[in-house]
Each structure stands twice: as C-alpha cells, then as structure tokens.
C-alpha positions as CSV (number, residue, x, y, z in Angstrom):
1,X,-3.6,27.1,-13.0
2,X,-7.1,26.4,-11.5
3,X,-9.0,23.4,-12.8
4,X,-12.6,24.7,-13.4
5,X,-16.1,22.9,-14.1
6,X,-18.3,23.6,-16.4
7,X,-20.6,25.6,-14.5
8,X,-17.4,27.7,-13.8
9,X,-16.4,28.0,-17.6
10,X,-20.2,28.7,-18.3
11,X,-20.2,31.7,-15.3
12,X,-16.9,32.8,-16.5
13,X,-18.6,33.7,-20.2
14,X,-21.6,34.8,-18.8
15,X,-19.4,37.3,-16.6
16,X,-17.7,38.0,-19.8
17,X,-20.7,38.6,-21.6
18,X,-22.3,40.5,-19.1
19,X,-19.2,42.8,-18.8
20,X,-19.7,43.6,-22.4
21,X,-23.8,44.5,-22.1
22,X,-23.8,46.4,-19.5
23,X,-21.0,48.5,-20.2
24,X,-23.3,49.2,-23.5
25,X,-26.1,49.9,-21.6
26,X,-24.0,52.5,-19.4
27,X,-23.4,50.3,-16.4
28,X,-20.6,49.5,-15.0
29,X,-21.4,46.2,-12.6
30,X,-18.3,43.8,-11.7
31,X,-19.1,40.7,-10.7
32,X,-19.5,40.3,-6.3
33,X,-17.1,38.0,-5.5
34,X,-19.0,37.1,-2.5
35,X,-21.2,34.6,-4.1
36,X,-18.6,33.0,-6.6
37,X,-17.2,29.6,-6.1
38,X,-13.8,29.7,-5.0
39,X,-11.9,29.0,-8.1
40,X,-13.3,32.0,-9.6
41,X,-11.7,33.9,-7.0
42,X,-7.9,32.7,-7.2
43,X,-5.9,35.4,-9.0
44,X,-5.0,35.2,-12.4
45,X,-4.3,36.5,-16.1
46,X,-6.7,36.6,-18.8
47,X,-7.6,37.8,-22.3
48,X,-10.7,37.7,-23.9
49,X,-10.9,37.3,-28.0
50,X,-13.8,38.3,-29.3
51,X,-14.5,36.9,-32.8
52,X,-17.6,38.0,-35.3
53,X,-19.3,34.5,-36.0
54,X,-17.6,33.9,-39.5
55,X,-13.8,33.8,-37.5
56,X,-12.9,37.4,-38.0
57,X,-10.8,38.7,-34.9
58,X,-13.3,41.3,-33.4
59,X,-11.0,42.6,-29.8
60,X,-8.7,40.3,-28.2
61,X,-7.2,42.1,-24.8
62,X,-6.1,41.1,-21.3
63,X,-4.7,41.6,-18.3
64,X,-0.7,40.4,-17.1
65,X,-1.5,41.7,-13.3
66,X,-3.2,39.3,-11.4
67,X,-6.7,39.8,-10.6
68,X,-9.6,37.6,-9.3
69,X,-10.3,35.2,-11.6
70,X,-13.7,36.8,-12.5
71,X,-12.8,40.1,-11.8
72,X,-9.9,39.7,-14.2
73,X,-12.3,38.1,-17.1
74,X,-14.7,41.2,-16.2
75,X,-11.9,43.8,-17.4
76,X,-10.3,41.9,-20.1
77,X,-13.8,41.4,-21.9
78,X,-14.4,45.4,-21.4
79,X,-10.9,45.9,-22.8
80,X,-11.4,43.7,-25.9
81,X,-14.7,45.1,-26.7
82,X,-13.8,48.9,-26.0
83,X,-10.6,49.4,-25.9
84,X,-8.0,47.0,-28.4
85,X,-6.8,50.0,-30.8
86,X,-7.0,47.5,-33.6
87,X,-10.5,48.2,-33.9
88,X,-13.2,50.6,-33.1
89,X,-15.7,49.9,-29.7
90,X,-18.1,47.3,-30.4
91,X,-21.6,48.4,-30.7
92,X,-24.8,47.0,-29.4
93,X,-26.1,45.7,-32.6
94,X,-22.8,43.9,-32.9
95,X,-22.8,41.9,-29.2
96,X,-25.2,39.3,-31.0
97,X,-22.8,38.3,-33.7
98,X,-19.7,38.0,-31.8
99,X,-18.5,34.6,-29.8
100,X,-16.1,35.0,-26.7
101,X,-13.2,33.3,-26.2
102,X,-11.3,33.0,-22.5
103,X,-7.8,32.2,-21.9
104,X,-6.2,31.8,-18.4
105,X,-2.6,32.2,-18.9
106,X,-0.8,29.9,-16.5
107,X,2.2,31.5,-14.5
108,X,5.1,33.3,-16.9
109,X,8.1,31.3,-16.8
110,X,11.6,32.9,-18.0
111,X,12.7,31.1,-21.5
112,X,16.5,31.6,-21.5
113,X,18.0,31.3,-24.8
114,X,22.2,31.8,-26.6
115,X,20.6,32.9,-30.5
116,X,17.8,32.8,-32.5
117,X,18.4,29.5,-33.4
118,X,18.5,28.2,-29.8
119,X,15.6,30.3,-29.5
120,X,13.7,28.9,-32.0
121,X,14.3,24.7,-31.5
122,X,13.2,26.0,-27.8
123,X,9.4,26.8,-29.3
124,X,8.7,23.4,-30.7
125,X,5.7,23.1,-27.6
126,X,4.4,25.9,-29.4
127,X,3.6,28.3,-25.8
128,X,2.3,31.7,-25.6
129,X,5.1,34.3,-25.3
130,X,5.7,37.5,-23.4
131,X,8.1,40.1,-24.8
132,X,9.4,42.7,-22.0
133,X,11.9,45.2,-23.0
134,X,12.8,48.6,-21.2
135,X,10.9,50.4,-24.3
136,X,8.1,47.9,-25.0
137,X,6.9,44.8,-24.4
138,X,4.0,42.0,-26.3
139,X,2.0,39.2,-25.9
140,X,1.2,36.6,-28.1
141,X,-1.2,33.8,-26.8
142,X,-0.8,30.1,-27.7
143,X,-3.6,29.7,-30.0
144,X,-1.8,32.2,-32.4
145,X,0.6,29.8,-33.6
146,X,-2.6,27.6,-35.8
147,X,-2.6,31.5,-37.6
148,X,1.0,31.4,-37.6
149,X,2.9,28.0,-37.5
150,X,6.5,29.0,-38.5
151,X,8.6,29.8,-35.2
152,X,10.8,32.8,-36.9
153,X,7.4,34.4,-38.3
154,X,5.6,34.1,-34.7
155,X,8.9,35.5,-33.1
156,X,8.9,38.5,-36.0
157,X,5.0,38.4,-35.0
158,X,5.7,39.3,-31.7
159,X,8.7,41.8,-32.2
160,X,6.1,43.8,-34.4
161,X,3.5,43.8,-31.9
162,X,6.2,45.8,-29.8
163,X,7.0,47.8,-32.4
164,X,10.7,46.4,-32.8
165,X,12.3,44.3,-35.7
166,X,13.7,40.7,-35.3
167,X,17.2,42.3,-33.7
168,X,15.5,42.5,-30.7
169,X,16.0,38.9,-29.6
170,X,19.9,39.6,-29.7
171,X,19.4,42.7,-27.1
172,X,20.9,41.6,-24.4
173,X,17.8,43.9,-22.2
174,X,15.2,41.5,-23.7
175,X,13.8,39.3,-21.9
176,X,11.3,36.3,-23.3
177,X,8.9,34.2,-20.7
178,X,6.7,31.1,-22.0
179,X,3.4,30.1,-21.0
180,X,0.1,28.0,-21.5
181,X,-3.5,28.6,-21.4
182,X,-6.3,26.9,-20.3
183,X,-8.9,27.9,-23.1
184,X,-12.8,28.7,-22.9
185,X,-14.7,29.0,-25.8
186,X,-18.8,30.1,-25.9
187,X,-20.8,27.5,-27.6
C-alpha cells in the first residue's frame, strides 16, 4: 500500500468529490493523470462510503480491479453515489450533506482455514474480507466490524451480501482472502 501525504489524501477527496459534481452536472471528467504526484498513480483498490452528516450509510461502492490510484477513487465515488442498489442516485441538493470516506484496500491475501471455528479464532485482527465463489462473491471492508463486532455475525454478514447462508464457508469452492485498509475521511 502507498504511503500518501496529506496533500495527497486532500486531492484524493477532492477527486472524489469532484467525481460526484460533475457527473450531476452532466460531465463526465476523470482526473489527467499527467499532473498527479506519483503515488496517486500506482494501481490500486478502492471504495468510497458516502455517509449523510448524521452517520447514515448514503452509497458505499468500489472497485477489486486495480486502477490508478485516482482513477480508481474517480469510479468508486461515481459508483457509490449512482450506482449501490441499496439506494437510489444521490441528488444535487443532497452532495452538501454527505461526507466521503476513502479506503485503499491493501493487496488480497488467501485466508486458509479447516471449520468455522478455525475460521473464526483466525479474525481476531478484525481485516476486511473478500468472498469469491463460482456463483457469487462479497466484500466487507474493515471498518464494518465497529457495526458488527461478533466474528460469526460479520461472517453471516458477508455470506448474505452474496446472497448465500452460513453453509457456505464449508463449500469446499469457497474461497476467503483478508485484507487492510488505509482509510481517508473528509473533514
């Protein structure tokens, strides 16, 4: 993972932001990585959460291919704020009561596991976890355990999220990976 100032974090949000306005305003305009520092260049994942100023989960959306750094907070912020099922496109009015929230995931590392219980004593770091299954997979980013801080209910969590029960974790086809997050929040 990239070590980043804060004039980096602070371009990174603006880029974010930015995303977000202009595809309101009809434009589409991703960043020119000509002029960007370096480390916003490097590939990696995002997601952006977007969160109405009282806490409330607003769009949260990202993307697992590696992109430009920028490039890839650009499109995860469009994603979160148009296109996350859970809700409907965020509107103009909106934009000015909402705070963004960047996460760039670190590399996905395989977590091998023998049962649920092995499974579980195996989450006491509390990472992020990728589901991938031949008919679905999920994400759930680190922060999610402060919402949910019981290992079994953030593995049902993330079973859901794929649309499968807590038997999925005994499918042999499963496959789990861990990682962290480097996290940047607007002010």
């Amino acid at each position: 993972m990239v070590t980043l100032t804060e004039d980096e974090k602070r371009a990174l949000i603006s880029i974010a932001r930015n995303a977000i306005q202009d595809t309101l305003e009809g434009r589409r305009l991703p960043p020119s990585l000509e002029n960007l520092p370096e480390a916003l260049k490097v590939p990696a994942r995002t997601f952006v959460t977007i969160n109405e100023r009282e806490g409330d989960l607003r769009g949260c959306m990202g993307t697992l291919t590696p992109l430009p750094l920028a490039l890839s907070v650009y499109e995860s912020a469009i994603n979160a704020a148009f296109h996350d099922p859970r809700f409907p496109p965020l509107t103009l009015p909106e934009l000015d009561n909402v705070k963004l929230h960047i996460s760039i995931l670190s590399d996905f590392i395989p977590l091998e596991y023998t049962g649920l219980d092995d499974l579980i004593n195996k989450l006491k770091s509390k990472p992020g976890l990728l589901l991938v299954h031949p008919l679905g997979r999920s994400l759930l980013l680190p922060s999610v355990w402060e919402k949910i801080p019981d290992p079994y209910q953030f593995l049902l969590a993330l079973a859901n999220k794929a649309g499968f029960g807590p038997d999925i974790y005994a499918d042999p086809r499963t496959k789990l990976f861990y990682f962290t997050t480097e996290e940047i929040a607007e002010e």
